[in-house]
Every structure is written in C-alpha cells, then in structure tokens.
N, C-alpha and C positions, 0 to 999 in steps of 0.2 A: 482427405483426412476423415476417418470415421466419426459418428456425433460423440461428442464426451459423454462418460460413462462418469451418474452421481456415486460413488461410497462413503462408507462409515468406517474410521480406524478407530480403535483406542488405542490414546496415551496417556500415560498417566490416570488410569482411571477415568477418565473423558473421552465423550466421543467426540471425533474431531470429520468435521464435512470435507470431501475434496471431489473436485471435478478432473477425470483423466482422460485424454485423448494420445492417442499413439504410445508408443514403446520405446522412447530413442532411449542409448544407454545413459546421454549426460542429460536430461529430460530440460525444459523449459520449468522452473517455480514460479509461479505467479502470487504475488503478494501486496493484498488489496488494501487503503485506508479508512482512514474514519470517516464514516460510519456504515461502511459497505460491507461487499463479500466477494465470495469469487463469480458470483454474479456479472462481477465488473470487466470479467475478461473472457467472455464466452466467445466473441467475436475472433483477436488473438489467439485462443484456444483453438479452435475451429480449423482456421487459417496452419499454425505448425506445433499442436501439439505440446501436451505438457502434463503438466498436475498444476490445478488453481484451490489453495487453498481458503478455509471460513478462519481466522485467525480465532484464538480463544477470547471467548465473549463477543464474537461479532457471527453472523448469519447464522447459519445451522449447527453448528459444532458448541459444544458444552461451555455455560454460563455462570459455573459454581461461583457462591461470593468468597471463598477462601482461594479462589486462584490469584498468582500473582500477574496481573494486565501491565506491570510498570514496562520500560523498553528492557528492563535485562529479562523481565521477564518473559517476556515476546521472541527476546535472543536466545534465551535457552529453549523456548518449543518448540524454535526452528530448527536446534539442532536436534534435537529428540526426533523431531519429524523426519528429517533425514534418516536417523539412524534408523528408526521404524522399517520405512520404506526402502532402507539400504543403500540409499545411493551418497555415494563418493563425491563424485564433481559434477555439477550441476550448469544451468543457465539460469540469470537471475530477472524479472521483469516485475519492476515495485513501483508502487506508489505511493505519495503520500506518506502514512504514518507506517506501511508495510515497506517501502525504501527505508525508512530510518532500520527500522529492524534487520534488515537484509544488509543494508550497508555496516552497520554494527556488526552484525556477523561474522560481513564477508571482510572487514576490515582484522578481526581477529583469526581466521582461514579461507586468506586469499587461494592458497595453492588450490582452491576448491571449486572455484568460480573461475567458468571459462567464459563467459562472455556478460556484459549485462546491459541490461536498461534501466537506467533511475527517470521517473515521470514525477516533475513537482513534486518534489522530494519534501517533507518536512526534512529541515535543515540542521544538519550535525555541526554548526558553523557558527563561529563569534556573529554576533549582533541581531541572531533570529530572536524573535517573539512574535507570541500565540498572537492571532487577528481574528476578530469575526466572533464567531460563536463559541468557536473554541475558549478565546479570554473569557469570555463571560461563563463560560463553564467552571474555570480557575476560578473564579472568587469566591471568597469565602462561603456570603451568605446564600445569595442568589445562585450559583451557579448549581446544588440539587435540583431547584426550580426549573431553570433553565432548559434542564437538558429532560427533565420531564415535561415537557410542552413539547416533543419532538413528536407531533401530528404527522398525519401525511401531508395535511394544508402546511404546515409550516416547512418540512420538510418541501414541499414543490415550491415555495417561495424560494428557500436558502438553494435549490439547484437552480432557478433560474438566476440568482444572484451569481452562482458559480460557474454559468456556461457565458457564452462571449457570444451566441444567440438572440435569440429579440424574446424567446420564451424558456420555460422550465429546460430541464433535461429530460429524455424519453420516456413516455410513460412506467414503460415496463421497468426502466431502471429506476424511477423514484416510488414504484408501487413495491417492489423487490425489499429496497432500503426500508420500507414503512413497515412491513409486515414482519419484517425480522426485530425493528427496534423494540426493543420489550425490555421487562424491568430488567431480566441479566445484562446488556448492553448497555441500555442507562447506566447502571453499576461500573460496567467495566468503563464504558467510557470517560464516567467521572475519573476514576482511580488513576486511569493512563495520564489524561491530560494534567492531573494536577500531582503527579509523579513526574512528569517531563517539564522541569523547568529548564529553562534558556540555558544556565550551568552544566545540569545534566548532558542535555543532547550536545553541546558543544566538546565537552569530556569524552564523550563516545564515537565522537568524530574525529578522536586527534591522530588516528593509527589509518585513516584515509589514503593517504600516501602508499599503503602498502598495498591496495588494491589495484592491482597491473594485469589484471581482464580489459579486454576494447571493452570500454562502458561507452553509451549513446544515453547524453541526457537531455531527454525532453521537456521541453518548457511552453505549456500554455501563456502566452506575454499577457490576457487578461485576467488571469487568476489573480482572486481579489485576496487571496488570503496568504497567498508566500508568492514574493516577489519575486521575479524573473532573476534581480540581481544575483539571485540562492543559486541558480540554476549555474551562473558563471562562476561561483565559485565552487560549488561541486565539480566544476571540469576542471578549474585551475590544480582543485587540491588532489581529484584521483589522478592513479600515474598516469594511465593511459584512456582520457576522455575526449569524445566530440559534443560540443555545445548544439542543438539545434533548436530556438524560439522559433515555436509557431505563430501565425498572426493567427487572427481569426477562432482564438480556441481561450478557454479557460482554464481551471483547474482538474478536470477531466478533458484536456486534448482529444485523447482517440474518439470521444462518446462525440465532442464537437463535429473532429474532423475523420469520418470513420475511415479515411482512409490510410490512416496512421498506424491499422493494425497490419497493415501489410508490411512499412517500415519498420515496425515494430518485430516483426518476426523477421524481414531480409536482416536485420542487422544481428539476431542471434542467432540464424542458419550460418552465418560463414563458419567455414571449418579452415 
C-alpha cells in the first residue's frame, strides 16, 4: 500500500485535514476520539487503505468557535464528508467519541455501511457515564479549567493511565495529541462533552439494531474509562456483531497491541 497522502478539503467553509491511502470504491473511514486525530490510525491506514479523518475541532482541520462539536453535530459532518468526497457505501473503523458518531450515522443509513469496526466505543447505551477526565470536564465550575491544563506532561500522565503498559503511550502519539491541543480544541472539547449527556447518547443509540454490517467490536478489558461491559452490549444490540476483549490493552488497543491493526483491517477486507 502506497504511504498516505496528507489533504485539505473544504466544507462548509472549513478546512477539514484527511490522510488517504489507496483508491478502493467502498474506501475504509477512519474516525478517531477524544482528543486525538487521524494521527491515530496511520498504522491501519498503511496496512489497507482508506481515508483517516481530523474530526472538526480536533487535529488539523478548522476550530471555529461557532461550529456545532455536539454528536449531531459531528453526525451531520460525517455526512457532508461523504457527500464531498462522493462516496456511497463505505467501511467504518471508529473509536471512542468517533464510534459514537459513526454508529449514530450508520444507525440512521445502514444501507451504507458494508462492514465495521467499533473500538471502545463511548457508548450509545442505558447506564454509560462520563469517567476520568472527561466527568471533570462536565462540571460546571472546574471543568474550563480542567481541560485547560492539558500540558503535554499531563497529557503523557492520562495516556499512561490509559495504556494497560507499565508506561505512557508512544512518544510520537502523545507528542502529536499535545501539539494539536490548542485553544480551538479546548473549545470544542468542552462543548462536545457537556453536550453529550448520558440521555443524549443513549437516545442516539436506540435505532442500533438497524445496523446489519459484520461489525467487529474491540475491547481493550483495561480501559479505565468505558467499561468492557459497553463492549457486550454494543454486540448484543447491533444486528450482526462479534465481541472480541483484548487482555493486555487499554483504551487504545491497537496502540497497545500493534498487532491489532492487522485484524483490524482482515476483518474489513472480507468481501
């Protein structure tokens, strides 16, 4: 597979960052969480191919403070993005708060989604609530505060708290997250998170059931901040899921366990 090629699109008057490798007609989407980029999937990329998206207000792609960062609003740039780039039916590989968005999507145009991967999904699902840094971002007083202290030293603290390793997560990938957090992402981050109550995402999850792509959902069993149990009911509730908990990994599996980007891609090559 050729090295990914960085571009610039606009939409909506924004420019929006994407990494592309290969040309297939139904491509691979890659959709990364908080508070990453597509950074996150260069490995997967590499390996089969796709387009890895900067979600708006996160990595290199446009940080205005009048955009909407809530999950519908995340849902509708997805689709815009599509219609941009033209493509019909796709292949989905989300993470985190970029699964919420994708599964939301794809739950409202399944016919659209041929195969997917949900990793440590924030959860569309009765009884999720925010953990970790995230809650404290949610509250009222402190949580501007909060998410302004996202140093790089803080920042390589919360990834070694987030890998299932004895240290941080990889240089390059907590140096990447650090240099991109800036005051647009602060913003957007605040807005998302305390846009996305428990109610909310549970609301957005209820048409789940209609999504009947093989999905393969991954589960780091150490991630300290959505619990493995999310992972089993994301398989119960799409139509057609395989649960797989990984030991040995946290809330970034593949970064854990690099060899997950291989399964990662067998599972959305079948044709």
């Amino acid at each position: 597979m050729p090295s990914p090629i960085e571009e610039t699109v606009e939409i909506d008057d924004q420019p929006i960052f994407l990494r592309r490798a290969g040309a297939d007609e139904v491509p691979i989407v890659y959709l990364h969480g908080i508070p990453t980029s597509s950074f996150d999937w260069v490995a997967p990329l590499a390996l089969g191919g796709g387009i890895a998206v900067d979600l708006p207000g996160f990595g290199r792609s446009g940080k205005r403070g009048d955009l909407d960062y809530s999950l519908a609003g995340h849902v509708r740039f997805l689709d815009r993005l599509l219609d941009v780039l033209e493509l019909d039916r796709i292949r989905l590989c989300m993470h985190d708060w970029g699964a919420a968005v994708g599964l939301a999507w794809a739950s409202e145009q399944p016919e659209r989604v041929e195969r997917l991967v949900a990793i440590n999904a924030v959860a569309l699902l009765p009884g999720f609530g925010w953990r970790g840094p995230a809650r404290l971002v949610r509250a009222p007083v402190v949580g501007p505060i909060a998410v302004g202290l996202a140093t790089k030293r803080i920042l390589r603290h919360l990834s070694r708290r987030a890998s299932a390793g004895k240290g941080p997560l990889p240089e390059p990938f907590v140096s990447n997250v650090a240099e991109n957090f800036d005051l647009g992402t602060e913003r957007a981050t605040l807005q998302l998170l305390r846009s996305a109550s428990p109610e909310v995402l549970a609301q957005a999850g209820a048409k789940l059931g209609a999504i009947g792509a093989p999905a393969l959902v991954l589960w780091g069993r150490e991630d300290p901040y959505i619990a493995a149990r999310f992972g089993a009911g994301y398989a119960a509730a799409l139509g057609d899921a395989t649960l797989e908990v990984v030991e040995h990994a946290g809330h970034w599996p593949w970064i854990d366990r690099p060899e997950l980007a291989t399964r990662i891609v067998e599972h959305l090559s079948i044709r």
